[in-house]
TORPAMAR-523246 format. One line per field, with one value per residue (C-alpha): x, y, z. Coordinates in nm, 2 decimals. Example, Ala and Ser with C-alpha at 12.3 -4.5 7.8 and 13.67 -1.06 7.14 Angstrom:
<sites>
u <- c(1.23	1.37)
v <- c(-0.45	-0.11)
w <- c(0.78	0.71)
</sites>
This chain:
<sites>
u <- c(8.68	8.68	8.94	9.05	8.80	8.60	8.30	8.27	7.98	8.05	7.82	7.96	7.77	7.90	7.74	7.38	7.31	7.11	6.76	6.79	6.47	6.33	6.00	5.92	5.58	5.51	5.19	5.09	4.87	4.52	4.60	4.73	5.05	5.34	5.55	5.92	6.16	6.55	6.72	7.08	7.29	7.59	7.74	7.75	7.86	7.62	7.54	7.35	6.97	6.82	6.71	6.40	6.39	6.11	6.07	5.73	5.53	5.22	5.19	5.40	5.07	5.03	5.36	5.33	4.95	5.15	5.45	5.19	4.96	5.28	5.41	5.04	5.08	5.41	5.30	4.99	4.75	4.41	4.30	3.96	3.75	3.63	3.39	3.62	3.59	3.71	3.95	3.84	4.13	4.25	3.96	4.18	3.98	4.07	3.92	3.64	3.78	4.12	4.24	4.50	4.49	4.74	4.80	4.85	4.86	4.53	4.40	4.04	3.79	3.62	3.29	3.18	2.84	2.58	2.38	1.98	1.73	1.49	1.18	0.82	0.71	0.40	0.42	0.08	-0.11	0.12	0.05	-0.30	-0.32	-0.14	-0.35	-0.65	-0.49	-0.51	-0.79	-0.93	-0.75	-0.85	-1.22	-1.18	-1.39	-1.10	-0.94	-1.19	-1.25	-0.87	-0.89	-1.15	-0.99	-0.66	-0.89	-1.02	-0.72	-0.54	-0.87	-0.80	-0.43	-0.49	-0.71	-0.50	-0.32	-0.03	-0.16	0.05	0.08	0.10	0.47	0.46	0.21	0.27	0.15	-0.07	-0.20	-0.34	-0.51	-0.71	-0.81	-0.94	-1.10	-1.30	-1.39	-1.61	-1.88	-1.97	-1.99	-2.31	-2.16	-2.35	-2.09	-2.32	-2.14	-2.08	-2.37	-2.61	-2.99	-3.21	-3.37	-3.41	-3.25	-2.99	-2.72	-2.42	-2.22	-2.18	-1.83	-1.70	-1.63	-1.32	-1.35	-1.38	-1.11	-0.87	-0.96	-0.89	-0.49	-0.46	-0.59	-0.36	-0.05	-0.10	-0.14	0.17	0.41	0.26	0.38	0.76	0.67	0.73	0.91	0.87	0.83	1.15	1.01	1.39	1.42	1.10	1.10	0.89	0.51	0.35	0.07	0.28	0.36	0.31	0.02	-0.18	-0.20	-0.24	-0.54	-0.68	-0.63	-0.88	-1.12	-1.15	-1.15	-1.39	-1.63	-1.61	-1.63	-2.01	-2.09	-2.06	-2.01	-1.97	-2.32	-2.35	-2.59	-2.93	-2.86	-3.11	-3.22	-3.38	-3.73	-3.73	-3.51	-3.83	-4.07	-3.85	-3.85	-4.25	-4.31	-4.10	-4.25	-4.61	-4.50	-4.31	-4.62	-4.81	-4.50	-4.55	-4.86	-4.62	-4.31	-4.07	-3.84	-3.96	-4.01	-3.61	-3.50	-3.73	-3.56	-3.17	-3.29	-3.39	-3.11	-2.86	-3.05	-3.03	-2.69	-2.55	-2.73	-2.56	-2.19	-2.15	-1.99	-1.99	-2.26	-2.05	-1.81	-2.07	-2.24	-1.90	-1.86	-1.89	-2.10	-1.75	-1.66	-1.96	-1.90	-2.15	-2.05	-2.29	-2.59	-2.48	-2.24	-1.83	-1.84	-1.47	-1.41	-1.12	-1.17	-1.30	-1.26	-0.98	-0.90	-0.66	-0.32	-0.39	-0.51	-0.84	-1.14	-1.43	-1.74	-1.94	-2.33	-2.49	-2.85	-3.12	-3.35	-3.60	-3.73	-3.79	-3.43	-3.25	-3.00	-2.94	-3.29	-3.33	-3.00	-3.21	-3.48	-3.30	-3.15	-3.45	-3.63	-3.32	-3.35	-3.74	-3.67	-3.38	-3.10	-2.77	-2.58	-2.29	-2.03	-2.20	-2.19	-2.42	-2.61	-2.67	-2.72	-3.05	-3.05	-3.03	-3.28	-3.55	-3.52	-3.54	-3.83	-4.03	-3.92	-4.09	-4.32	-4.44	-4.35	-4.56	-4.85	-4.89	-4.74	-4.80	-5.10	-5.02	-4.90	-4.56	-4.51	-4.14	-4.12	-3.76	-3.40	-3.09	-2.76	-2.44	-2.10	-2.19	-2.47	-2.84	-3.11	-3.49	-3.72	-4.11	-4.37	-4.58	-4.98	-5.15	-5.48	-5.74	-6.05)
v <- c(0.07	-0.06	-0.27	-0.46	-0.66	-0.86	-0.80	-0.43	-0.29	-0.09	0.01	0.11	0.23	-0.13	-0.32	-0.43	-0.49	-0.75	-0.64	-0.93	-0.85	-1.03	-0.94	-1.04	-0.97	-0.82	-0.86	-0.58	-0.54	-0.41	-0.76	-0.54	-0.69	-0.45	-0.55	-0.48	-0.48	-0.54	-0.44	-0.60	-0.49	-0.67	-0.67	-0.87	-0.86	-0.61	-0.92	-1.07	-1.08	-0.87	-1.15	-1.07	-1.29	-1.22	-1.39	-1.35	-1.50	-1.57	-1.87	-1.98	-1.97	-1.56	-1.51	-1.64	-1.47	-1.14	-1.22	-1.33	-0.98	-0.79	-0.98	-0.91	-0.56	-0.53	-0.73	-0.45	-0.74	-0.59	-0.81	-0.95	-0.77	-0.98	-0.89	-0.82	-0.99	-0.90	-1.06	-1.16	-1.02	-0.69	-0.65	-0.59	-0.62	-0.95	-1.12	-1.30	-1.66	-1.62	-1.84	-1.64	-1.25	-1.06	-0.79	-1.02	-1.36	-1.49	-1.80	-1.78	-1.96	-2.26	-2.20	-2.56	-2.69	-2.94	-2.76	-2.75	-2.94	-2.74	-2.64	-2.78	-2.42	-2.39	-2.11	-2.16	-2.11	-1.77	-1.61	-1.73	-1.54	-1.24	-1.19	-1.24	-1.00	-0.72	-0.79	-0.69	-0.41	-0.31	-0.30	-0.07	0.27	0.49	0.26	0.27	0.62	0.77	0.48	0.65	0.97	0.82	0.75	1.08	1.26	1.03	1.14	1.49	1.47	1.31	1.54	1.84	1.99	1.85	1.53	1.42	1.18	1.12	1.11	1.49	1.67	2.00	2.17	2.39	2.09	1.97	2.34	2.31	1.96	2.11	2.37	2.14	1.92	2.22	2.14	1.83	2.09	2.10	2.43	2.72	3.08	3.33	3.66	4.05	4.13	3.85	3.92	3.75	3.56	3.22	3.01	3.22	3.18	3.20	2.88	2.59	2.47	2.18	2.27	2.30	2.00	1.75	2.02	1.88	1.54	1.57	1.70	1.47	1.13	1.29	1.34	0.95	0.92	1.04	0.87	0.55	0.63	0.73	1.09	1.16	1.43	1.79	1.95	2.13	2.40	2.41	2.06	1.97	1.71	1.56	1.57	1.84	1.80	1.95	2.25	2.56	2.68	2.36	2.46	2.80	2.71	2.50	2.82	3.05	2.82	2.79	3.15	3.22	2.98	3.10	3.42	3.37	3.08	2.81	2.57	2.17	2.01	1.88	1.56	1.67	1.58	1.36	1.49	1.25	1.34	1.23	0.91	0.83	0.90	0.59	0.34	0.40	0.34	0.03	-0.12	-0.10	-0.29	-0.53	-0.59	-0.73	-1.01	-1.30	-1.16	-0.95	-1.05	-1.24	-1.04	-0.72	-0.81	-0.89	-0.57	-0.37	-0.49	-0.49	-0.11	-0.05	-0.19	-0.03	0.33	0.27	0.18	0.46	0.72	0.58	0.52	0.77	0.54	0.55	0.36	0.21	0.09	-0.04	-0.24	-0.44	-0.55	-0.91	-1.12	-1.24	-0.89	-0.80	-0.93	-0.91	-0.79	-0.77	-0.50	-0.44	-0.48	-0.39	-0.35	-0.40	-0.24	-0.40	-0.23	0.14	0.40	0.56	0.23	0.07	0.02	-0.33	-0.14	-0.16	0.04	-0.05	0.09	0.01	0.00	0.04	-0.04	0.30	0.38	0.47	0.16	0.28	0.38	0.10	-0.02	-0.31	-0.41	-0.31	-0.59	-0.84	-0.83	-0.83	-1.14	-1.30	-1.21	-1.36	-1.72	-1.70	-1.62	-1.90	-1.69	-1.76	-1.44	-1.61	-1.60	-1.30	-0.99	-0.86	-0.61	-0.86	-0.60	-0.74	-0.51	-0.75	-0.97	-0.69	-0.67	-1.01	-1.07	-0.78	-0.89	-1.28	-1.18	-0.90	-1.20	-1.51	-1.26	-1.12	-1.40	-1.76	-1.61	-1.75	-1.60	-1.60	-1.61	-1.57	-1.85	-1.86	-1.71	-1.86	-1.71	-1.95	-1.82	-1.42	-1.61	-1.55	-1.82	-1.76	-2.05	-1.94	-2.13	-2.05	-2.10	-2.09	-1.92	-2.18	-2.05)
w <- c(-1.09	-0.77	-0.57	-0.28	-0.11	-0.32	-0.06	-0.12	-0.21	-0.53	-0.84	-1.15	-1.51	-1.62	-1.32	-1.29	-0.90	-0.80	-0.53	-0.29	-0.04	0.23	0.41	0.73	0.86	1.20	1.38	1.57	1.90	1.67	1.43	1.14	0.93	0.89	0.63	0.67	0.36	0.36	0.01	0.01	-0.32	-0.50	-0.83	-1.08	-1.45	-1.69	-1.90	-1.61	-1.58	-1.26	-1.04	-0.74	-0.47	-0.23	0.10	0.27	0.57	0.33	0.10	-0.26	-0.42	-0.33	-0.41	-0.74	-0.80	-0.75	-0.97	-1.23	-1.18	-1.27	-1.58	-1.70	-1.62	-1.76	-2.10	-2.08	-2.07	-1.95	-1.59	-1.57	-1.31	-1.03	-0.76	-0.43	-0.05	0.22	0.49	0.77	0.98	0.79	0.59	0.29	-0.03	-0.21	-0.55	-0.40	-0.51	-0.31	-0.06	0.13	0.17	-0.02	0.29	0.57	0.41	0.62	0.50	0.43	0.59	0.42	0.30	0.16	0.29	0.20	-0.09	0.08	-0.03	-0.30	-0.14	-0.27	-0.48	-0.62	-0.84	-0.99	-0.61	-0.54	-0.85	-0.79	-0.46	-0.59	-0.84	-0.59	-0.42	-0.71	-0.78	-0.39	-0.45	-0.79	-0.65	-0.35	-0.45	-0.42	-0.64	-0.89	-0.89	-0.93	-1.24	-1.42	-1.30	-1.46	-1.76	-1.80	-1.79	-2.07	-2.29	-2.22	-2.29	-2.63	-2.73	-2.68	-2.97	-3.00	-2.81	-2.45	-2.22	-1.86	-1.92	-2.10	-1.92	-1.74	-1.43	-1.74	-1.82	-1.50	-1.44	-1.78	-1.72	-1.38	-1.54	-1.76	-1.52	-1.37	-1.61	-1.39	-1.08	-0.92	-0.71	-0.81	-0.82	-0.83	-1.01	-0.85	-1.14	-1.06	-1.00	-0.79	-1.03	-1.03	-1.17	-1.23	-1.53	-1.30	-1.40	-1.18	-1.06	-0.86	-0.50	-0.37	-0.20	-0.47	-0.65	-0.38	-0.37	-0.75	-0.73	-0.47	-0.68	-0.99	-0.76	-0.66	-1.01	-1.12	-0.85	-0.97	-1.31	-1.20	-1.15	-0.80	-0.60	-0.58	-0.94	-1.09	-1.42	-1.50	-1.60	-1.67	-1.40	-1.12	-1.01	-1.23	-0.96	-0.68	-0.88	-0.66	-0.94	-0.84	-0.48	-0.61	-0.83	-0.51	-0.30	-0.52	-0.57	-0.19	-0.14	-0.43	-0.26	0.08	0.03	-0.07	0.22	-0.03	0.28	0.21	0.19	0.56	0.67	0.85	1.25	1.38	1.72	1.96	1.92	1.56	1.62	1.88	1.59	1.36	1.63	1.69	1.34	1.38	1.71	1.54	1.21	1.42	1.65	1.29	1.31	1.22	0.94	0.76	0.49	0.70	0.49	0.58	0.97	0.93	0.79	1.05	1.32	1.20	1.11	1.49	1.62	1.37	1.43	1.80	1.78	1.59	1.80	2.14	2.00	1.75	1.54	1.13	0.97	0.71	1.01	1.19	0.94	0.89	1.21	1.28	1.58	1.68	1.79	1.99	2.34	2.59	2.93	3.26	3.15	2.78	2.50	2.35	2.00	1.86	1.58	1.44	1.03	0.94	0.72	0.95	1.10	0.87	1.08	1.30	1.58	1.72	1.87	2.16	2.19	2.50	2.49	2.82	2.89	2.85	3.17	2.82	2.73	2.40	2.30	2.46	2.24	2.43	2.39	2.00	1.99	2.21	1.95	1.70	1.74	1.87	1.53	1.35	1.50	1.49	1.15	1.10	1.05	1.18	1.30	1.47	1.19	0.93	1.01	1.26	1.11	0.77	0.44	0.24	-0.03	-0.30	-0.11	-0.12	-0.46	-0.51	-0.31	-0.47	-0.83	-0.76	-0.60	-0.85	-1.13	-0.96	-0.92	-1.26	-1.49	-1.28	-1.13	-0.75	-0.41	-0.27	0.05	0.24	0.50	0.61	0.54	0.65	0.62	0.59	0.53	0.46	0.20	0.26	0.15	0.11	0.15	0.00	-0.02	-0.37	-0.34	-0.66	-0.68	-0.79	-1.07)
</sites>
């Protein structure tokens, strides 16, 4: 027991002290608070309750937010989860509906605004041009070929015994549906023991080539499925088509193919005497103009220009026949083709070609493209917003089919006397003269 001045600080086993603490908040020169806690202890009588006082710079409402957090914790109630926020001055991670910050007590900043307007959506028109969309895409040939490719390799899993998928297969799996794809080879592997005779029975394969192009269209295949990354025999996991024995596979056939000068079918050249020979030929059918087919006069001279063309720029034909009359400027002695979409021309950027007028007459290609469009307006086509070098392969057919019809069935002559080409659409206007007993 303790005596004397009532003041004195003494703690007995039959005295419960009482935690008086106050916390005043210092701000330091980097903004962070820095609590400081003073504990003062008296005595009181063991039948008294322990009292906490707690004195802070923050707000009553934290305060009590804390004092409520720890008679849940104390009770054992289980606290709902909130997403966190947080502040704006300590970036101390608070429940993301507080008001003031429980480190330093910052109140948070006010976030109410006018709710915006909704926006006019028309859900119909975007799915409309998203579907548009797939559908351009589902018709490019690359597309359509690694789809039947995709096709063909589902077939071939199913029929395997026991049956997979696409989701199952192995890199085994992918060398024997190579394998049996060689029957559709046209590559002829002659043997160590083959005679000269021919044909031979030495079995045909595809080349290594199309072999490549194949693994590449399946790898595609499987990333599009969820299959991607390098693949992992441990596991059984990632692109079975990356599997070193693909590239392996790929690797001999190469080498078996090389090895006897199996070489990739190349196009003929064309040198420039046999390019002359062409545009002869031409010049003297065009000279029968206006007697002959308009339709045939039309395609003779888009051929001339298009052969001329390609001989001077060295450009792809498929490129070429794509480009528009809006990208074909015409500078002082010849023209700039702007090629703007190719094969290898697919990233925004463009390409020029500049045609410059021939001292040969005959293989000017600036004046195959002067004739050219002469013929089309004495023909009544429009070139200014087709494309220049306008493809008439379902016109040819068309013209032979009526003409092959009215002849033998109405028994009259059809004669092609104009064709007009609005918005990448040709017309033909014939006149049909009926042959009279």
């Amino acid at each position: 027991m303790a005596s004397g001045n009532p003041s004195t600080k003494v703690v007995t086993a039959l005295q419960t002290p009482i935690i008086t603490t106050s916390t005043v908040t210092r701000m330091s020169t980097t903004r962070v608070a820095t609590p400081v806690v003073t504990i003062a202890v008296s005595t009181v009588p063991t039948s008294s309750t322990p009292i906490m006082s707690v004195s802070t710079s923050g707000s009553t409402a934290n305060v009590q937010h804390k004092a409520n957090v720890g008679e849940m914790l104390r009770l054992g109630t289980p606290r709902l989860w909130l997403p966190a926020e947080q502040c704006r001055e300590c970036f101390y991670p608070n429940d993301v509906n507080f008001n003031f910050c429980q480190q330093c007590g910052t109140r948070r900043l006010s976030r109410d605004r006018e709710r915006p307007q909704p926006l006019p959506v028309d859900m119909e028109a975007i799915d409309s041009r998203l579907a548009e969309l797939q559908e351009k895409a589902a018709s490019m040939p690359y597309t359509q070929r690694k789809s039947k490719l995709q096709t063909d390799f589902e077939v071939f899993l199913e029929s395997m015994q026991p049956p997979k998928t696409l989701m199952s297969a192995a890199p085994r799996d992918i060398l024997r549906f190579l394998v049996w794809k060689d029957k559709g080879g046209r590559t002829v592997v002659h043997g160590a023991d083959c005679s000269d005779e021919n044909p031979c029975q030495c079995p045909s394969r595809l080349a290594f080539k199309t072999v490549d192009s194949y693994i590449g269209q399946l790898r595609s295949i499987f990333d599009k499925e969820g299959r991607g990354g390098e693949w992992n025999a441990r596991v059984g996991f990632g692109n079975p088509a990356a599997d070193k024995s693909v590239k392996q596979y790929l690797r001999m056939v190469t080498e078996e193919q090389m090895k006897q000068n199996l070489i990739p079918k190349q196009a003929i050249p064309m040198t420039t005497d046999k390019v002359e020979r062409i545009i002869n030929y031409i010049d003297l059918q065009l000279e029968k103009f206006p007697d002959i087919d308009p339709c045939h006069a039309f395609i003779l001279g888009r051929d001339k220009a298009l052969f001329l063309t390609l001989l001077f720029t060295g450009s792809r034909a498929g490129d070429l026949l794509i480009v528009k009359t809006e990208n074909i400027h015409l500078p002082n002695g010849g023209f700039l083709l702007n090629h703007v979409w190719g094969k290898t021309l697919r990233d925004g950027n463009t390409r020029s070609c500049a045609i410059f007028q021939n001292d040969n007459s005959l293989l000017c290609p600036v004046t195959a493209i002067m004739g050219y469009v002469e013929l089309a307006k004495a023909l009544g086509i429009n070139l200014s917003r087709v494309f220049s070098f306008v493809r008439l392969l379902e016109t040819e057919r068309l013209t032979m089919c009526l003409c092959l019809l009215m002849r033998q069935i109405l028994d009259c002559v059809f004669i092609v006397t104009k064709l007009q080409c609005t918005r990448g659409r040709l017309y033909i206007v014939f006149e049909v003269h009926v042959l009279l007993p």
